[in-house]
C-alpha positions in Angstrom: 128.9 -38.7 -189.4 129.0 -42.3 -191.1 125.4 -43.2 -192.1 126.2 -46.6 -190.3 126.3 -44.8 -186.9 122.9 -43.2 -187.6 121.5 -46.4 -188.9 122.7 -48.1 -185.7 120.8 -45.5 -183.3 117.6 -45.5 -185.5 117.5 -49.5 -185.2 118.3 -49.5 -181.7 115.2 -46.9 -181.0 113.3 -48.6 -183.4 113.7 -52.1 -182.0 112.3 -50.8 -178.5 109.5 -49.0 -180.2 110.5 -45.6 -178.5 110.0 -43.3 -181.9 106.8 -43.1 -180.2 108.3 -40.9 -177.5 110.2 -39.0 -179.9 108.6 -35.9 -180.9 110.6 -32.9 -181.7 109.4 -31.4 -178.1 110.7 -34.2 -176.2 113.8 -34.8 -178.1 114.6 -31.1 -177.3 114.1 -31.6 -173.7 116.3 -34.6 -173.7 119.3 -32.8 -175.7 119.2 -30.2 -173.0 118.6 -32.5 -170.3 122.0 -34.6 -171.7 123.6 -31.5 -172.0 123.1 -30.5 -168.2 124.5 -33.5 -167.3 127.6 -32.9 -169.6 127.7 -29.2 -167.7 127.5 -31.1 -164.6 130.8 -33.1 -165.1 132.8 -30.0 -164.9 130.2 -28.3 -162.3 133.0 -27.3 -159.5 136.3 -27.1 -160.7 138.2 -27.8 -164.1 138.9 -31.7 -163.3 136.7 -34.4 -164.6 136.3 -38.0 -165.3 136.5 -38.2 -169.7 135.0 -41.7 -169.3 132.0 -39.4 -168.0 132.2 -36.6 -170.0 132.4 -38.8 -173.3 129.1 -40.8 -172.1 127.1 -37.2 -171.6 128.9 -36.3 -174.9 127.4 -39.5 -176.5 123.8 -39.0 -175.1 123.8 -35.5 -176.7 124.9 -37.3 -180.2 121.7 -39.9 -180.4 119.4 -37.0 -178.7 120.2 -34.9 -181.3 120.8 -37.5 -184.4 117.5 -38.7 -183.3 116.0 -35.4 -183.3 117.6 -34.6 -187.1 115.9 -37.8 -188.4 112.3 -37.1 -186.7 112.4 -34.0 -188.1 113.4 -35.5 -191.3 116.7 -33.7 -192.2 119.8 -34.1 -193.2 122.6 -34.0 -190.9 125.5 -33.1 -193.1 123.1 -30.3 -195.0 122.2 -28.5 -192.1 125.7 -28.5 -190.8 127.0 -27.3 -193.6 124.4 -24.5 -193.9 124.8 -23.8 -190.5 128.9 -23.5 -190.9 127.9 -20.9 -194.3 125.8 -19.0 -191.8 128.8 -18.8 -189.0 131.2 -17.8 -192.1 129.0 -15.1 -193.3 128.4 -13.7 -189.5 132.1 -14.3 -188.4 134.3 -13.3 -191.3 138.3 -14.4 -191.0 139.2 -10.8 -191.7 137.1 -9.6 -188.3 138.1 -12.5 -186.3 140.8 -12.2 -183.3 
């Protein structure tokens, strides 16, 4: 993720004064809320609109970029870790 992105969505919440709002709780409600409304673009069949899709997509981004910074963490590091953990649990000898 380029740290300009992330700068941008931390300036645009912080010019409205919404960091207020964002405490882990409700930025975990709002990345599954997002994510519900990605689910719905595909809710009855396997066409969809990706100019949709990509805006439920985006919400789920600055939800959860938001999220990483309130909680004060690096995205890259915990991704990474993350990506060691799937390696360790899912080796490419075991995998189908």
């Amino acid at each position: 993720m380029k740290k300009e992105t992330i700068n941008k969505i931390i300036k645009f919440r912080d010019d409205r004064k919404w960091k207020q709002f964002h405490s882990p709780e409700n930025l975990a409600k709002s990345i599954s809320i997002e994510a519900a409304e990605l689910l719905e673009c595909f809710q009855w069949d396997d066409e969809y609109n990706k100019s949709d899709v990509l805006e439920e997509l985006a919400d789920v981004l600055i939800y959860s970029i938001s999220m990483a910074d309130t909680l004060g963490v690096d995205i890259d590091e915990i991704i990474n870790n993350k990506i060691k953990l799937n390696a360790q649990k899912y080796p490419i000898d075991e995998s189908k």
